[in-house]
N, C-alpha and C positions, 0 to 999 in steps of 0.2 A: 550476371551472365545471362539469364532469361532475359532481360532486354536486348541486351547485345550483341547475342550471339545462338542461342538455343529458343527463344521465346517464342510465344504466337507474335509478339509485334515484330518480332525478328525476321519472320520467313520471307519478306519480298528485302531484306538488304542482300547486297553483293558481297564478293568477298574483302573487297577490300574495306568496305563499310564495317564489317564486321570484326577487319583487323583492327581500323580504328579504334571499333570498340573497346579490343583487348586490350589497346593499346592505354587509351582510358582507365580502364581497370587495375592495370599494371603500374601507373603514376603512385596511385598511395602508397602502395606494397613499395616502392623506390625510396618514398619519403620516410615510411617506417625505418628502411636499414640506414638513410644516410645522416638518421634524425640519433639512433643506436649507435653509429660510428663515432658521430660528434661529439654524445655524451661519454661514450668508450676511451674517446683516447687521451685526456689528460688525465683518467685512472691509469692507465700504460705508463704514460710518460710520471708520475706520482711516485711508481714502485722501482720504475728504470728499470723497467722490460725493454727489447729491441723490437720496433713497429714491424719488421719480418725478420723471418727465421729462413738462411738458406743453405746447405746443408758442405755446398760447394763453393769454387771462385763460378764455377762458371752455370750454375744455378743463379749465381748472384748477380752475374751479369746480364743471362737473360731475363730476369725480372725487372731489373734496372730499368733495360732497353723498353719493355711492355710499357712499364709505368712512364717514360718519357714520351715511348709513340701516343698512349693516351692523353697524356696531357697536351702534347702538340693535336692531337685530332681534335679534341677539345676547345681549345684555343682556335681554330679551322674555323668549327661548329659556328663560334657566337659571334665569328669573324661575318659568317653567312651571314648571321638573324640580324647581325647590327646593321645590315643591308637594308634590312625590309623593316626594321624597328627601332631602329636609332641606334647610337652607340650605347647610350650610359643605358637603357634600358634592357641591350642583351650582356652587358656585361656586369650591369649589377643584379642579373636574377640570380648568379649563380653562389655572390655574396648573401642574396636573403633566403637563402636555402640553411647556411648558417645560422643565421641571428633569428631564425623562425624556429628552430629545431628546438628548445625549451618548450617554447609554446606547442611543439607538435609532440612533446615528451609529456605534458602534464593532460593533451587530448587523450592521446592514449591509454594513460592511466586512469583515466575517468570512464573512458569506454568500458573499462574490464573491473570497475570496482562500482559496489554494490549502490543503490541510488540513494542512500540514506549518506552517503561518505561522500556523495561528490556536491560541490562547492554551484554556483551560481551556473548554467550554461552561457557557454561561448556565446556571444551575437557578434555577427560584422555589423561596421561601421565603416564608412570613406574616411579615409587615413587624415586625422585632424579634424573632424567632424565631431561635434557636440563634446567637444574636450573642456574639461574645468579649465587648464591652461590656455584656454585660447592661442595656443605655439604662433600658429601661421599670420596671426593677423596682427602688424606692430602696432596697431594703435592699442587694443587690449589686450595684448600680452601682457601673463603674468611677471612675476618674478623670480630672476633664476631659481632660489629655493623653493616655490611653489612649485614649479615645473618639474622640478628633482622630484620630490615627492610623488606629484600627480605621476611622473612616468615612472618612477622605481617602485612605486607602491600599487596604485591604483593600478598598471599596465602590466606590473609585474616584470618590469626590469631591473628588479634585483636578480635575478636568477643569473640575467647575463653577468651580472657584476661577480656574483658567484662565480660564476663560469672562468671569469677572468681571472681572476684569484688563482683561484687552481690550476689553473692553465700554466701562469706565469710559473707558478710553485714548482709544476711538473717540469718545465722546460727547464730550470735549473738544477733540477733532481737528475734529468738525462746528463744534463752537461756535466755535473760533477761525475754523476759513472762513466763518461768516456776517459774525464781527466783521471778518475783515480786508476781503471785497469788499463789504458792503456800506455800511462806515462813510461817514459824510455823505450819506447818503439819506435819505428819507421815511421815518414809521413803519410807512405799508401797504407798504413792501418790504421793511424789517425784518421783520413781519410775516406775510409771502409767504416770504422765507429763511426763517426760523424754522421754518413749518410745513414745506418741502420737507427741510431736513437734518434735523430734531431732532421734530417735534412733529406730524408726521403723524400722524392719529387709524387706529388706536390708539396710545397710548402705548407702542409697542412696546419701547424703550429700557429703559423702567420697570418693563414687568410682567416683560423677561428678567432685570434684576439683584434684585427683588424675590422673584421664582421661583427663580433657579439660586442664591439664597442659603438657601433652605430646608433642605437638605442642612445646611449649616454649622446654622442655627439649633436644627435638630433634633439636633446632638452637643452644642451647648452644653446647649439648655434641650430637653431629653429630656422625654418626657410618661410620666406615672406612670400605669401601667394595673394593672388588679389580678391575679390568679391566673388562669389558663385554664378551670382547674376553679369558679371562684368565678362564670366567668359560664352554667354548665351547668346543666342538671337532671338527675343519670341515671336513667334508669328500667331499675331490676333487672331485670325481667320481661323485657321486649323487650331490655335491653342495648343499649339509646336511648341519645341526648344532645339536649335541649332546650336554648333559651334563658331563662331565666329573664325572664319577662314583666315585670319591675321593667328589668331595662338594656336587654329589646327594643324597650320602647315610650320608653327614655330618647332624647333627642334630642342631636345633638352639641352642642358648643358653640360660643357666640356668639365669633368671631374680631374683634376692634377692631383687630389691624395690616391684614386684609382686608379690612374695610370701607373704611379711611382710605383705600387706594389704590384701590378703585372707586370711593369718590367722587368723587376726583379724575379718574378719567377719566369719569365722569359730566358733572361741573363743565367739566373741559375741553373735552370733546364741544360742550357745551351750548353753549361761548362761542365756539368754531369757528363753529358753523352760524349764531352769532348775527353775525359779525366777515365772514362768508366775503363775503358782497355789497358789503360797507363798500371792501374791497382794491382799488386802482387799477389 
């Protein structure tokens, strides 16, 4: 805050510099709760709790609608940024907001526990940099089992695997409670269960086991990149490094297992808001 907003190096920014700021500030505090939510709800779905509680039909409706306007504003959002960032790149941040949330769950616990209890510190590294498995590179690529290991162990993607476990576990824990209280009812209360335990928009359920399986997908089917030097230009003179304007203006690529589950929560969205007035 004394930098950014109250500080002596503060006093010649503008206002909206300073919004910036907050704005800054306010990122982690977003990642703390959405990091809390992730771990939250496949204890919910565990005990077959209802993901809301609404008191009315038509309390129940208006939340509905919130939660579909958000997720269509949403879906708008990264419709923009894929404008100016590529597709796969804005639409997969909102997948590694998932599959990072472990790892932003064991930071925090380390913040708040005492220094004798806490384990090695975090370092980044460029993503497949100085890795035992050498993933990216097919001529020294290890082997699948090396890889499992190096990433469930050493990176700590067992947790996702945890994650997944239990997740599955919950989802079927909800579905049996819709089946067992509300068999012999109507379809609009099937359809009212359904959405409270399992099918609240978002697809939450969906995008966490599709997300925290990233990890695994990426020790199986590792992606080939080429030499570090091969995407440079240097220039002797200055003792530069350029991009080579053939891979900087290359664009990523086209992802068909990320599309499939956007459109299904596209599709699903859609049939929500179309079904929401229909429910008794």
């Amino acid at each position: 805050m004394g930098f950014y907003v109250f500080g002596e190096k503060a006093r010649h920014l503008s206002v909206r510099q300073r919004g910036a700021g907050l704005i800054a500030l306010g990122i982690p505090l977003a990642n703390i709760s959405t990091t809390l939510a992730v771990i939250l709800y496949p204890v919910v779905m565990l005990f077959g709790r209802p993901l809301i509680v609404s008191p009315d039909q038509g309390s129940f409706r208006t939340l509905l609608s919130m939660a579909s306007a958000s997720l269509i504003c949403e879906w708008l959002d990264d419709l923009v940024v894929s404008l100016i960032t590529g597709y796969k790149t804005a639409f997969s941040e909102g997948r590694a907001l998932y599959w990072i949330a472990p790892y932003h769950a064991v930071a925090i616990i380390d913040a708040f526990s005492p220094r004798w209890l806490r384990p090695n510190v975090f370092e980044f590294s460029p993503s497949g940099a100085g890795s035992a498995s050498s993933e990216r590179d097919a001529e020294s690529r290890t082997p699948l089992g090396e890889r499992l290991v190096d990433i469930l162990w050493n990176n700590k993607a067992a947790l996702h695997v945890s994650y997944l476990v239990l997740l599955s576990v919950g989802v079927a824990q909800s579905l049996m409670t819709v089946i067992q209280d509300h068999s012999g009812k109507t379809v609009g209360c099937w359809i009212k269960a359904a959405q409270i335990y399992l099918g609240w928009p978002r697809l939450l359920w969906l995008n966490c086991l599709t997300s925290m399986a990233i990890p695994l997908l990426y020790a199986v089917f590792p992606p080939t990149t080429p030499n570090h030097e091969e995407l440079l230009k240097r220039d002797p003179m200055r003792r530069a490094s350029y991009p080579r304007k053939r891979e900087a203006a290359k664009d990523q690529p086209f992802s068909l297992r990320e599309q499939i589950f956007s459109l299904l929560d596209i599709l699903y969205t859609i049939s929500v808001v179309g079904l929401e007035w229909y429910l008794p």
